[in-house]
C-alpha positions as CSV (number, residue, x, y, z in Angstrom):
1,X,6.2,-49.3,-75.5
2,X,8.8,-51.1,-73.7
3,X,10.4,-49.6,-70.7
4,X,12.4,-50.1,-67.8
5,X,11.1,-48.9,-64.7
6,X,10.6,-49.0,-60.9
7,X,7.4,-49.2,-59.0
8,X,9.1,-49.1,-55.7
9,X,12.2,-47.6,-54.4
10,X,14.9,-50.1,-53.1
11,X,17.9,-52.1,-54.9
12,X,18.9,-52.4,-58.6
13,X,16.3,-55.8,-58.6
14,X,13.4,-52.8,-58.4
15,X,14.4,-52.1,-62.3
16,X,11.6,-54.1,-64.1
17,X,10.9,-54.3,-67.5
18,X,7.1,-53.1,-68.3
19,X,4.5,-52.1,-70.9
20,X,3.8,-48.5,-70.4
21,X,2.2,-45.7,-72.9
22,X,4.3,-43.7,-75.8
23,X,4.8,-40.5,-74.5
24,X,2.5,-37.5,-75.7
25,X,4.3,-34.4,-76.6
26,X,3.3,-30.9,-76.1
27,X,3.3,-28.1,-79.1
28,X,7.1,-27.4,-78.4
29,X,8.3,-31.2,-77.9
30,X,9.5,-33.6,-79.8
31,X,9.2,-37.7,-80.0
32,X,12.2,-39.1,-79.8
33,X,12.8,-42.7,-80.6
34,X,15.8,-43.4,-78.2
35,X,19.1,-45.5,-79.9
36,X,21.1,-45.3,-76.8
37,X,21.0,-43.6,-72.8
38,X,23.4,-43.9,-70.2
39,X,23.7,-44.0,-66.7
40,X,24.9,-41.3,-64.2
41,X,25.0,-41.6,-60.7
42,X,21.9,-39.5,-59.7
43,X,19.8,-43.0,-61.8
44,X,20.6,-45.3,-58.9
45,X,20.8,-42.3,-56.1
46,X,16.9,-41.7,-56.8
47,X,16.7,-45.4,-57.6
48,X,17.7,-46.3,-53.6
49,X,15.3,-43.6,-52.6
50,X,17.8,-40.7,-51.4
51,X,16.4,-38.0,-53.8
52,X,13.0,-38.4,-52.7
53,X,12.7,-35.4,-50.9
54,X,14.0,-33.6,-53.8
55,X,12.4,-35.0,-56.7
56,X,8.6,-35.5,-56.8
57,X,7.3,-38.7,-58.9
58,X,5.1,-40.4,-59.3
59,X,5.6,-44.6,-59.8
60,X,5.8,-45.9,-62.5
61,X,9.6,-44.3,-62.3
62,X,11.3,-44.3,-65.9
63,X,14.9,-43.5,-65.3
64,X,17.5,-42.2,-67.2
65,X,18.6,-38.3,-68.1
66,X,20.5,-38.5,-71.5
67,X,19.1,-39.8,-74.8
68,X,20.7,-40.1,-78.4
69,X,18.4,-41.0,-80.8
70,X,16.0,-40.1,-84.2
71,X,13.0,-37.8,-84.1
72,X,9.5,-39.8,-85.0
73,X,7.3,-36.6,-84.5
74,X,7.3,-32.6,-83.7
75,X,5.0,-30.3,-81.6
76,X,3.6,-27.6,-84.2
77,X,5.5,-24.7,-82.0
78,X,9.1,-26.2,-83.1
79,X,11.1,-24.5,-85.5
80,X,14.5,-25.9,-85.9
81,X,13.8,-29.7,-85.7
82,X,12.2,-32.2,-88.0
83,X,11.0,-36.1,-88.2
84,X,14.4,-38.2,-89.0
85,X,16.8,-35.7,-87.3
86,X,19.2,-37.4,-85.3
87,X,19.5,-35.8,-82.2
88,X,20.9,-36.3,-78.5
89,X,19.5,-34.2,-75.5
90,X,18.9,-34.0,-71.4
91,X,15.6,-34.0,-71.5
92,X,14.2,-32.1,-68.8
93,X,13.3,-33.2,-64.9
94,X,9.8,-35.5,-65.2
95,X,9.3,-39.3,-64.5
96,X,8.6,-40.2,-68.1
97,X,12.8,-40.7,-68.7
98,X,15.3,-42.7,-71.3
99,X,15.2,-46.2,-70.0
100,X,12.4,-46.7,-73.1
101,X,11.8,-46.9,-76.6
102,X,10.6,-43.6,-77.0
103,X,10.9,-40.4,-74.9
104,X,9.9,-36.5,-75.3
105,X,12.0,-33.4,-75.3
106,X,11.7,-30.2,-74.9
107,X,12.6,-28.6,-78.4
108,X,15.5,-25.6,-76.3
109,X,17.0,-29.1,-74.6
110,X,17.9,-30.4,-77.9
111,X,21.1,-30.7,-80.3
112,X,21.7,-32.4,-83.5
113,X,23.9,-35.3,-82.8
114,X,27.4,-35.0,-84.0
115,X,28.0,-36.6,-87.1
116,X,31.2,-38.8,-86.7
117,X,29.3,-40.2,-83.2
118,X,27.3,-43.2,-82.8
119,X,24.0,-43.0,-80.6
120,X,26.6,-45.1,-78.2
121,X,28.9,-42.0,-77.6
122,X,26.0,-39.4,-78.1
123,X,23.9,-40.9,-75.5
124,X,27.2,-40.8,-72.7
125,X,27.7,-36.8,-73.5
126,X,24.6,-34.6,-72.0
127,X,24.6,-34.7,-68.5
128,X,27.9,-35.4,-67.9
129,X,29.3,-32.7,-70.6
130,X,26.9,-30.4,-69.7
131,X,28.1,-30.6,-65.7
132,X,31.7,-30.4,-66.6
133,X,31.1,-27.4,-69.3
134,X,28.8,-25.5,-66.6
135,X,31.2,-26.1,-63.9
136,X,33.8,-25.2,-65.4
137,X,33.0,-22.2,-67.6
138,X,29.7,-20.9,-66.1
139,X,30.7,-21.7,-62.3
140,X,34.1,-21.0,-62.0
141,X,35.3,-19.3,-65.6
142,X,38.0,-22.0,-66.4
143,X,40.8,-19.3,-68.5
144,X,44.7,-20.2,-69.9
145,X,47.1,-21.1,-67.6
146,X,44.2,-21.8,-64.4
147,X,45.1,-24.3,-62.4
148,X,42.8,-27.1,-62.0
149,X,41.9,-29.9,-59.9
150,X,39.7,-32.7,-61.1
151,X,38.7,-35.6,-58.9
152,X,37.9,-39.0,-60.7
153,X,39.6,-37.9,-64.2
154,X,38.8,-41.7,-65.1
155,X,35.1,-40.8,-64.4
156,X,32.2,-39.5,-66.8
157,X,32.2,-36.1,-65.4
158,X,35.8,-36.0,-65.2
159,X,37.0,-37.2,-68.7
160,X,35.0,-34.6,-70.2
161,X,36.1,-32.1,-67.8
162,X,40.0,-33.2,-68.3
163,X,39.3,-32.7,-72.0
164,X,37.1,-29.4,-71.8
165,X,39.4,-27.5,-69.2
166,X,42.5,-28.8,-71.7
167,X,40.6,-26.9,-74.6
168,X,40.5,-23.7,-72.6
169,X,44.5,-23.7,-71.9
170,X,44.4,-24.7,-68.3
171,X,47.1,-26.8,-66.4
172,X,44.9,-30.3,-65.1
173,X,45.8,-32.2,-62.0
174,X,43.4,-35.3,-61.6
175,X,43.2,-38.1,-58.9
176,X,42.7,-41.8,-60.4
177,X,43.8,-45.4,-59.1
178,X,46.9,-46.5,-60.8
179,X,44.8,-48.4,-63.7
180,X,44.4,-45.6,-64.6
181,X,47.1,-43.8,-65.0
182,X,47.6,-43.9,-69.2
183,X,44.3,-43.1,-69.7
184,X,44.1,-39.8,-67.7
185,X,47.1,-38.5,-68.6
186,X,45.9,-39.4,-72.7
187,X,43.1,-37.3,-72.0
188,X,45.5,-34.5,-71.1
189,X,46.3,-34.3,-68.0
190,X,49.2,-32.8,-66.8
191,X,49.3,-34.0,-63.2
192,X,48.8,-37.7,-61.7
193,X,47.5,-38.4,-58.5
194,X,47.1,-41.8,-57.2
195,X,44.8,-41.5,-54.8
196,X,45.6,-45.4,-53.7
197,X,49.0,-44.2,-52.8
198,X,49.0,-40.1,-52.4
199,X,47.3,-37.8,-50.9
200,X,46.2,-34.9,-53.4
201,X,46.0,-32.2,-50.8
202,X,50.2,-32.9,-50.1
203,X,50.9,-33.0,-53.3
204,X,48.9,-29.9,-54.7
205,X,49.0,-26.3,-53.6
206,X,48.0,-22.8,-55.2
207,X,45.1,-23.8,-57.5
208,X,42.8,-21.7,-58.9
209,X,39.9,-23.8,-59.3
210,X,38.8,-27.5,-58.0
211,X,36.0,-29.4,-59.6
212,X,34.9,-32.3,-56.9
213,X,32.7,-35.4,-58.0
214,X,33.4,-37.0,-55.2
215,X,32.1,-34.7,-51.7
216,X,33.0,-36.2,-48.0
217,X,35.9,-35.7,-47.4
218,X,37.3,-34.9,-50.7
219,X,36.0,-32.0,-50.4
220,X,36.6,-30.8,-47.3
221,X,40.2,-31.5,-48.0
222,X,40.0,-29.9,-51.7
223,X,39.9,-26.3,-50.0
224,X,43.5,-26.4,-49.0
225,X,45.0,-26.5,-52.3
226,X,43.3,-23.4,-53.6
227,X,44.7,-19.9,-53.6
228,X,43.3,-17.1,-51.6
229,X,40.3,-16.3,-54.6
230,X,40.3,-19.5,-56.2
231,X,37.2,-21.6,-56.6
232,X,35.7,-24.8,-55.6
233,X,32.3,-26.3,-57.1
234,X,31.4,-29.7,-56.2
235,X,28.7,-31.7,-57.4
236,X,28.5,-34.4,-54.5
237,X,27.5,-32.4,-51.7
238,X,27.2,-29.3,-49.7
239,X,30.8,-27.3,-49.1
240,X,31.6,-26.1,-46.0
241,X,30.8,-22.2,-45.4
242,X,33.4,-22.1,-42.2
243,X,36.4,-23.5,-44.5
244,X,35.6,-21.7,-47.4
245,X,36.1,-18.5,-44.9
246,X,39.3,-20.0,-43.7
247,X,40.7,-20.3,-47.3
248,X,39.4,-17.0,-48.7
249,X,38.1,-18.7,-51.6
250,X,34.2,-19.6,-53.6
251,X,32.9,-22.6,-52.6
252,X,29.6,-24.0,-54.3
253,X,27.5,-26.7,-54.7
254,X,26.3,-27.0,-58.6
255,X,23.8,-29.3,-60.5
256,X,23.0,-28.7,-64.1
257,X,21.0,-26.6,-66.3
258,X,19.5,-28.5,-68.9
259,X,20.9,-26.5,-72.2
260,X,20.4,-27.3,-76.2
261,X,22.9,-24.5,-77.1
262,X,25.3,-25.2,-74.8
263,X,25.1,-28.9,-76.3
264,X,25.4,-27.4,-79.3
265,X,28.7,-26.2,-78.4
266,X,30.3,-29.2,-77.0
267,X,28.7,-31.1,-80.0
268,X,31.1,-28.5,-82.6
269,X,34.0,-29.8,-80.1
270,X,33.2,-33.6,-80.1
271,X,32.7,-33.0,-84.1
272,X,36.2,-31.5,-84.7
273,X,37.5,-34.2,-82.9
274,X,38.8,-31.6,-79.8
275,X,36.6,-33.9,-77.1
276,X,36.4,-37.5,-77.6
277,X,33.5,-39.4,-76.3
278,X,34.0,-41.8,-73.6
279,X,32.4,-44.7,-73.4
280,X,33.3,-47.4,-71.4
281,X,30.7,-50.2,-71.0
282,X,27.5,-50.4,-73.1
283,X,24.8,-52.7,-71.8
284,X,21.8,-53.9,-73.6
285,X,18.6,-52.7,-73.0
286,X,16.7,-55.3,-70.5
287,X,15.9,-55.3,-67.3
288,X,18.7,-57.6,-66.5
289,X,21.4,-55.7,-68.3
290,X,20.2,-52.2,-66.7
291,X,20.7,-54.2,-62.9
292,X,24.0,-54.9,-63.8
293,X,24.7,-51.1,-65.4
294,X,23.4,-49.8,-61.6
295,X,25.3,-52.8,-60.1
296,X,28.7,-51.2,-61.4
297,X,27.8,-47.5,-61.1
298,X,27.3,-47.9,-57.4
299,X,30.9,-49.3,-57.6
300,X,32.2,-45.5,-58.7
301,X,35.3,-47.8,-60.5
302,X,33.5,-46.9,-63.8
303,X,35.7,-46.1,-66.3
304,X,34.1,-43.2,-68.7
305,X,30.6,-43.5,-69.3
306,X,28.1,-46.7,-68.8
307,X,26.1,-46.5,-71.8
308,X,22.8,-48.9,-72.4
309,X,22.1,-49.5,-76.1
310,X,18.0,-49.5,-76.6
311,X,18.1,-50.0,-80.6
């Protein structure tokens, strides 16, 4: 099959196309044939080499940790899944990932795809939805009338999490450059922040909770605008131990949990129309087009999600 992989690390040229073998999947796996994937930040971040202390593979690297697509073949061990069900999914942590024409999953990793979404939108939900749902309800137990902080609303993590923390009642503050201003606020957002122009940690004071994409110093200065007891959950970086003393509040770093029935769940919201995909560049699905995907990823001016259509 047809993939696009790395046999080195180094920069976006690395991403070659190449002949590789279908996957083989175990008795509780499916095949998936993969419509659409998209890129998220950890892609190039492994890419480049950082997570290479973290993550043990083995080259040939396929990239890529979301997938919409149609099932081609089950494990005899799954129940609730069949050839022709069209399906979208994280697939778990292994080097056999979505850049590709085909790709296995776990059978508990998967979700029937939403029916009013193309494989475009599917494919830009799972990891990104699935760190803003966590993060916000598992991590820090988003409730009515919470204040929140997002950073990057005009980002995939936070455009879902605008939308998701909106859902559960709570009041949204979210930094963006001026460009972007409309489009936050459509999302739901309550509070602007031009981060060009302001500076958040002026303007914001007595939140309960702040969800940071962005770490540095971001976060370090995200601790000041919580309440004594509020919460902070980053997914950039390590917090600070000493300030989250100071401020008397939960500090935590967070990466997800790859989850079918959690999926599931934002799937019912994306299907009712209560979260809206969002893409906002799709790609084709060559080694060229993946280059440039990386190319503007590493910019973090994204807006919503960068999606690579594979069929």
């Amino acid at each position: 099959m047809k993939a696009i992989v790395i046999n080195k690390y180094g920069t976006k040229e690395e991403l070659q196309e190449q002949e590789v073998p279908k996957p083989e999947i175990s008795d509780n796996q499916v095949l998936v044939e993969v419509h659409a994937t998209s890129i998220n930040p950890i892609d190039w971040k492994l890419r480049a080499g950082y997570l290479k202390s973290m993550l043990d593979f083995s080259f040939p690297i396929i990239l890529g940790w979301d997938v919409s697509g149609v099932i081609v073949e089950v494990g005899k061990d799954v129940k609730n899944f069949k050839v022709g069900d069209e399906v979208f999914a994280r697939p778990d942590t292994n080097a056999e990932g979505t850049y590709a024409e085909y790709t296995s999953v776990d059978e508990n990793l998967l979700a029937k795809k939403p029916k009013n979404l193309s494989h475009e939108e599917a494919a830009s939900i799972p990891l990104a939805g699935l760190t803003a749902w966590q993060c916000l309800i598992d991590r820090t137990e988003v409730k009515e009338n919470d204040k929140v902080l997002i950073h990057a609303g005009s980002g995939g993590v936070g455009s879902l999490a605008i939308q998701i923390a909106k859902h559960f009642g709570a009041h949204v503050a979210t930094t963006a450059s001026e460009k972007n201003e409309t489009y936050v606020k459509e999302l739901g957002a309550d509070h602007f922040i031009n981060y060009r122009t302001q500076n958040f940690e002026e303007e914001l004071k007595d939140f309960d909770i702040v969800l940071d994409t962005m770490g540095g110093d971001i976060l370090n200065k995200s601790f000041s605008v919580l309440k004594p007891g509020g919460k902070l959950v980053t997914i950039a970086g390590q917090p600070d131990e000493d300030l989250a003393k100071k401020h008397q509040v939960e500090a935590s770093s967070y990466w997800l949990n790859p989850d079918g029935e959690q999926l599931s769940e934002l799937g019912d919201l994306l299907e009712s129309g209560v979260v809206k995909a969002q893409v906002g560049h799709v790609f084709g699905f060559s080694a060229e087009e993946l280059q440039k995907a990386h190319g503007l990823s590493e910019t973090h001016h994204a807006k919503g999600k960068i999606v690579i259509k594979v069929k």
